[in-house]
C-alpha positions in Angstrom: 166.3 149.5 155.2 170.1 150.3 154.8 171.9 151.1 157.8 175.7 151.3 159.4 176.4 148.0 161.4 177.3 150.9 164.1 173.5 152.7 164.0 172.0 148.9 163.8 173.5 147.8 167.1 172.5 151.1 169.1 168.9 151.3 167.2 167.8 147.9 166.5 164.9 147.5 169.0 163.5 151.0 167.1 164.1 149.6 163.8 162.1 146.2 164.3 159.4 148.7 165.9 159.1 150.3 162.8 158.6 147.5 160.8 156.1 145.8 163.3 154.0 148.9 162.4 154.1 148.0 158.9 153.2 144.7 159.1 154.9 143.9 155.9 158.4 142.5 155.6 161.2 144.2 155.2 164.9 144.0 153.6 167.4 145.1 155.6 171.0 145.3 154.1 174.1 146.3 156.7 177.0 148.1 156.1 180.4 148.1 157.6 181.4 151.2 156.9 179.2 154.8 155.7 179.4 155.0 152.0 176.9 158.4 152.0 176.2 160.5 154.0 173.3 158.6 155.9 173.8 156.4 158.7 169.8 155.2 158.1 167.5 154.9 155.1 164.9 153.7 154.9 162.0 153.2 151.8 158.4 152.4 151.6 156.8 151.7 148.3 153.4 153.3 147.4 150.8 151.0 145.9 148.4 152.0 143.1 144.8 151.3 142.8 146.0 147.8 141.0 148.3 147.1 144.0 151.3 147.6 142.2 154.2 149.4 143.9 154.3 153.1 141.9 156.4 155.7 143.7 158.5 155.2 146.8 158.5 157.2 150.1 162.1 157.9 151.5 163.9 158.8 154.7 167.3 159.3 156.1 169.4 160.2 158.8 172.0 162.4 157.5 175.0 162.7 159.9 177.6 164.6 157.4 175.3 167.3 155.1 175.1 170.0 157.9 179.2 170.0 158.9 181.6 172.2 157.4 183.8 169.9 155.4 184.5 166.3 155.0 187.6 164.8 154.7 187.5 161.9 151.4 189.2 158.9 151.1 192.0 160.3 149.3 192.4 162.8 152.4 190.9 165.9 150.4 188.2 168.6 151.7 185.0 168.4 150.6 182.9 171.5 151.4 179.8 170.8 152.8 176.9 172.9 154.4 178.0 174.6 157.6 174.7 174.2 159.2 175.8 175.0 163.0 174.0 176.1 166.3 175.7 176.6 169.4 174.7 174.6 172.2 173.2 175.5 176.2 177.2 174.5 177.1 177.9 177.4 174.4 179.6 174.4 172.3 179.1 174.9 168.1 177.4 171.7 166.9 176.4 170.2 163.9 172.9 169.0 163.7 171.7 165.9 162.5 169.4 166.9 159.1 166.4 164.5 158.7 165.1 163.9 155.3 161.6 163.5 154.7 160.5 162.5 150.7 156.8 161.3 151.1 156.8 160.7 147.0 158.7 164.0 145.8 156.4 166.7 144.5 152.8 167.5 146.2 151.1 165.7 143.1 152.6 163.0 143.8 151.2 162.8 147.6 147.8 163.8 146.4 148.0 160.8 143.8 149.5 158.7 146.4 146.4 159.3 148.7 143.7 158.8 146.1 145.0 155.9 144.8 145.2 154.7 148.5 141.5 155.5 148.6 140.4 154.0 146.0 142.5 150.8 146.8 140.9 150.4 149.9 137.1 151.8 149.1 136.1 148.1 149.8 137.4 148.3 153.4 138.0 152.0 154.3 135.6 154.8 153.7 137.4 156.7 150.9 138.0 160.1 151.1 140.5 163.2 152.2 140.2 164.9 155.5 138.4 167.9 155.6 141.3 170.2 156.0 142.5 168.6 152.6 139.0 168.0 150.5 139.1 170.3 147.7 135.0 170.9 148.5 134.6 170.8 152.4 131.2 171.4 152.4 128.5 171.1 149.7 124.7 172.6 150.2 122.0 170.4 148.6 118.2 171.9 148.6 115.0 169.7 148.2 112.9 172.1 146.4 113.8 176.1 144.3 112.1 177.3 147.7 115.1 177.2 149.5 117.8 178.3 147.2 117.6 182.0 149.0 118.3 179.7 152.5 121.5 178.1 151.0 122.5 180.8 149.1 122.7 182.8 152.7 124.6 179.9 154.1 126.9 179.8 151.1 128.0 183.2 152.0 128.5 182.8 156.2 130.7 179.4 155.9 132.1 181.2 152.6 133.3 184.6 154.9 134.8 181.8 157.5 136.5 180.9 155.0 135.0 177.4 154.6 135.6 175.8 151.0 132.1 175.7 150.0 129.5 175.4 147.0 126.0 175.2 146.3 124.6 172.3 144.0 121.9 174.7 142.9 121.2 172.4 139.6 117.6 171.5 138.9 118.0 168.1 139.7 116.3 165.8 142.4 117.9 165.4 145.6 119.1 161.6 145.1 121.0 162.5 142.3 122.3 165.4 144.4 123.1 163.6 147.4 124.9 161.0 145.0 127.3 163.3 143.4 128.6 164.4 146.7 129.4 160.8 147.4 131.3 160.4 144.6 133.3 163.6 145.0 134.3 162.3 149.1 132.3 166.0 150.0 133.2 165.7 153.6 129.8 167.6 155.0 126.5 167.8 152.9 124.1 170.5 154.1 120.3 169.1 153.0 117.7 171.9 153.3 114.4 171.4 153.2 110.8 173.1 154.4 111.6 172.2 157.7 115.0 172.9 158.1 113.9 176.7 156.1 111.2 177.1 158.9 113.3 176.4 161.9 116.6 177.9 160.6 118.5 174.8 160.9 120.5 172.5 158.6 120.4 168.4 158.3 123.9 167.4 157.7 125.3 163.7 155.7 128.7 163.7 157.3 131.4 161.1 155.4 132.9 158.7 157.8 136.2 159.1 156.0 138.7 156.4 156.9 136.5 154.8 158.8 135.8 151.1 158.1 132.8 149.8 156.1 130.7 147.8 157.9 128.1 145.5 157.0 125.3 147.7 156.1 128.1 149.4 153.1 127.5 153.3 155.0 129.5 155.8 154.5 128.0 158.4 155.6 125.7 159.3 158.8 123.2 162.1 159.2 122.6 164.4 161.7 119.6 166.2 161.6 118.0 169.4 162.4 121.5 171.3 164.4 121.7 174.8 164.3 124.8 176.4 161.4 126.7 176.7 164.5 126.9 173.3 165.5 128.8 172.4 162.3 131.1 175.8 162.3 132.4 173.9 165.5 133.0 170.7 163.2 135.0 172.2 160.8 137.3 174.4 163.0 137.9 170.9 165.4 138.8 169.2 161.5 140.7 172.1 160.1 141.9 172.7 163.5 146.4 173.9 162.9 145.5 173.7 159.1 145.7 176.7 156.4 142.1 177.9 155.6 141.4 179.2 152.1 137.8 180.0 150.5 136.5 179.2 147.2 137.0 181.6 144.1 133.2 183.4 143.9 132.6 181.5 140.6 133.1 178.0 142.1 131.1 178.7 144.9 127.7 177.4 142.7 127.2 174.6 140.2 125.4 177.3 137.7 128.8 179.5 137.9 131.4 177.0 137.2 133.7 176.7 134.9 133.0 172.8 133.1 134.8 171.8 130.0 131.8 169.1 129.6 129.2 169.5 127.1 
């Protein structure tokens, strides 16, 4: 943390709340006087998957970026932003301009959370939200006998716009069902004669961020619900997040593009 002596004083009780969150210590240096244009700053390192700090995560309280001009030491003008709004009093104002640098670009976010993940797979069921996973729903069959089933349930979460494929390889189901645990697949449809007959799914769902318990799970079932059911799932996960569907050729394992022999 690097703050103003000034913003200390007035903020203190917030700033030790803050770190009490982290549990970690924390350095804090004071200043007497603002040498930037921040009154607060404060950084949080990002671990790797060997616990080593990697990137850091950094936030300010800018106080000078959205005014017209500042005056320098030397007593010169220094353009600055103009970023203005006038007030209910009808007063012009300057705002205060918060900056927010997770770990710079959105690469380094999605490397930050999978290297998270996989830091804390002992502990923490790893995995991204469903509004995030890449694949947000993957559809597993027991037998060829209900590819037609899957491959009409492809297409309805597919027109809602659901980011979802078919594992439609001729492979048996535990080797299925354990390549969706290692790609974190959020929901994994099982079909089977039952599920065919009755016109209803079985679902693993991934207990992402959850933590591990004794008996290692990381995923529970649900069994025999209607498609519906899980439609309601996903929009309550993706629920204020942008949707977006899978290009047609991702949408099965015999389509996609693979650069493995």
């Amino acid at each position: 943390f690097r703050a103003t002596q000034d913003f200390y004083r007035e903020n203190n009780e917030w700033i030790k709340e803050l770190i009490k969150k982290e549990g970690q210590p924390a350095l804090l240096e004071l200043w007497e006087e603002r040498y930037f244009y921040f009154v607060l700053k404060f950084e949080r390192p990002v671990l790797s998957a060997q616990n080593r700090s990697a990137t850091l995560s950094t936030n300010q309280i800018d106080v000078e970026s959205s005014l017209e001009y500042m005056v320098d030491n030397e007593g010169k003008k220094r353009q600055k932003y103009d970023i203005h709004f006038t007030d209910v009093d009808g007063i012009k104002k300057y705002p205060v301009i918060l900056h927010n640098s997770p770990t710079g670009g959105l690469e380094r976010i999605l490397w930050g959370l999978i290297e998270t993940a996989i830091r804390d797979k002992d502990k923490i069921v790893p995995g991204f939200r469903t509004w995030l996973s890449p694949i947000q729903v993957r559809i597993l069959t027991i037998s060829n006998d209900q590819h037609d089933y899957a491959e009409k349930i492809l297409e309805i979460l597919s027109k809602e716009s659901y980011r979802v494929d078919f594992d439609d390889r001729n492979e048996k189901l535990g080797k299925k069902i354990r390549q969706s645990e290692i790609d974190w697949i959020p929901y994994t449809i099982i079909l089977g004669t039952k599920e065919q007959e009755d016109q209803t799914i079985s679902v693993r769902k991934r207990l992402i961020g959850h933590p591990i318990g004794p008996k290692k799970e990381t995923s529970k079932n649900i069994n025999n619900i209607k498609l519906s059911e899980l439609i309601e799932m996903l929009k309550e996960d993706t629920k204020g997040f942008p949707k977006h569907k899978l290009p047609k050729p991702f949408r099965k394992f015999s389509t996609k593009i693979s650069f493995r022999k």
